[in-house]
KOLLO-116474 format. One record per residue (C-alpha): x, z, y; residue number from 1. Coordinates in Angstrom, 1 decimal, decimal comma, m for minus. Layout:
// KOLLO-116474
X  Z  Y  NUM $
...
// end
This chain:
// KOLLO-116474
m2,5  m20,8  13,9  1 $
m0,8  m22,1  17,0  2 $
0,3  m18,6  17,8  3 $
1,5  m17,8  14,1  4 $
3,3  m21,2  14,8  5 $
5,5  m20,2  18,0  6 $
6,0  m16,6  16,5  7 $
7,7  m18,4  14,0  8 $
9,6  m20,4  16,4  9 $
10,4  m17,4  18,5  10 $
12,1  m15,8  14,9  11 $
14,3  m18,4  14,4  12 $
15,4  m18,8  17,9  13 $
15,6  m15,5  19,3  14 $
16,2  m13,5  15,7  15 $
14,0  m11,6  13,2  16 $
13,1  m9,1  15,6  17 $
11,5  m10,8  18,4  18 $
9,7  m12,8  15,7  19 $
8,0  m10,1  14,2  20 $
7,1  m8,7  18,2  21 $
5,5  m12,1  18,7  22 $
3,3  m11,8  15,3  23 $
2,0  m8,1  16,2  24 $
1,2  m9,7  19,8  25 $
m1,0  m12,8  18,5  26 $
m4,3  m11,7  20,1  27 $
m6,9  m11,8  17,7  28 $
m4,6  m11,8  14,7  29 $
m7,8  m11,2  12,5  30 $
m8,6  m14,8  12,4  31 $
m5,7  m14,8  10,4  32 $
m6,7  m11,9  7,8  33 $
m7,3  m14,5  5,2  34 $
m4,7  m16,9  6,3  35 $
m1,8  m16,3  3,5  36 $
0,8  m17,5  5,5  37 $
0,6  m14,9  8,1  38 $
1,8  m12,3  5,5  39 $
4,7  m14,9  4,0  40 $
6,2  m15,5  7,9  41 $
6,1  m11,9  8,2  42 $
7,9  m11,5  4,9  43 $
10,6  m14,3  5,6  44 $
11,1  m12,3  9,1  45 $
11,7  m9,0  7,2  46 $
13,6  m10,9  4,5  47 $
16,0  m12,2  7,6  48 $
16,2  m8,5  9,6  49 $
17,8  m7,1  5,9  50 $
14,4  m5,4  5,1  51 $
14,0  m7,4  1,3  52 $
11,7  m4,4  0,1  53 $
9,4  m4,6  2,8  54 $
9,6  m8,6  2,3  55 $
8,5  m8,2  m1,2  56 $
5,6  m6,0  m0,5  57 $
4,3  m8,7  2,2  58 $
5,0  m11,7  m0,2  59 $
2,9  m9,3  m2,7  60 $
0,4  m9,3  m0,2  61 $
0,1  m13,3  0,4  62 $
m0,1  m13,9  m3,2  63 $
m3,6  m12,4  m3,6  64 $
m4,3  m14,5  m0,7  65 $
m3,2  m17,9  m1,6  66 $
m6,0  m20,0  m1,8  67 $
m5,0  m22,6  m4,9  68 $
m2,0  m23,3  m7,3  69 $
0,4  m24,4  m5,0  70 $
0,3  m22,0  m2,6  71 $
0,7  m19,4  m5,3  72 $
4,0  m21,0  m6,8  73 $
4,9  m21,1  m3,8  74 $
4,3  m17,9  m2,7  75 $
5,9  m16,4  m6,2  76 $
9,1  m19,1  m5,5  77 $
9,5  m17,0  m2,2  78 $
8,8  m13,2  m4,3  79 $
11,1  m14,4  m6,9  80 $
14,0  m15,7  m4,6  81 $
13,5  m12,1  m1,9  82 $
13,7  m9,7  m5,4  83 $
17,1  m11,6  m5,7  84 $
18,0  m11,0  m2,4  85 $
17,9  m7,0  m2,9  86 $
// end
């Protein structure tokens, strides 16, 4: 999570881009596989490089991951807002 953490971090400072390079190099990423906010900061990333259709399909993707109420609405908050965007 620490490493999904400074991807994140490395998205906002250095752009979209080098976010998404940090997130493919988290070693052992399938700790995460469950995790639905992997798939979301991947989403926001695409959402930020102009890409809302792939963002949509990764939101898509967190929502049948989210783990209780909240993190659905959430989740279909983010969906909702990104189908807006394209």
């Amino acid at each position: 999570m620490v490493a999904l953490n400074r991807a994140i971090a490395v998205g906002m400072a250095e752009g979209p881009e080098a976010g998404l390079e940090a997130i493919s190099a988290i070693e052992d990423r399938q700790r995460l596989a469950r995790y639905p906010f992997l798939p979301a900061a991947v989403a926001e990333l695409e959402l930020r490089a102009g890409r809302p259709e792939r963002a949509a399909e990764r939101l898509r993707a967190a929502l049948r991951l989210a783990r209780n109420p909240a993190e659905e609405a959430l989740l279909l908050r983010k969906l909702v807002a990104c189908s807006a965007a394209g």
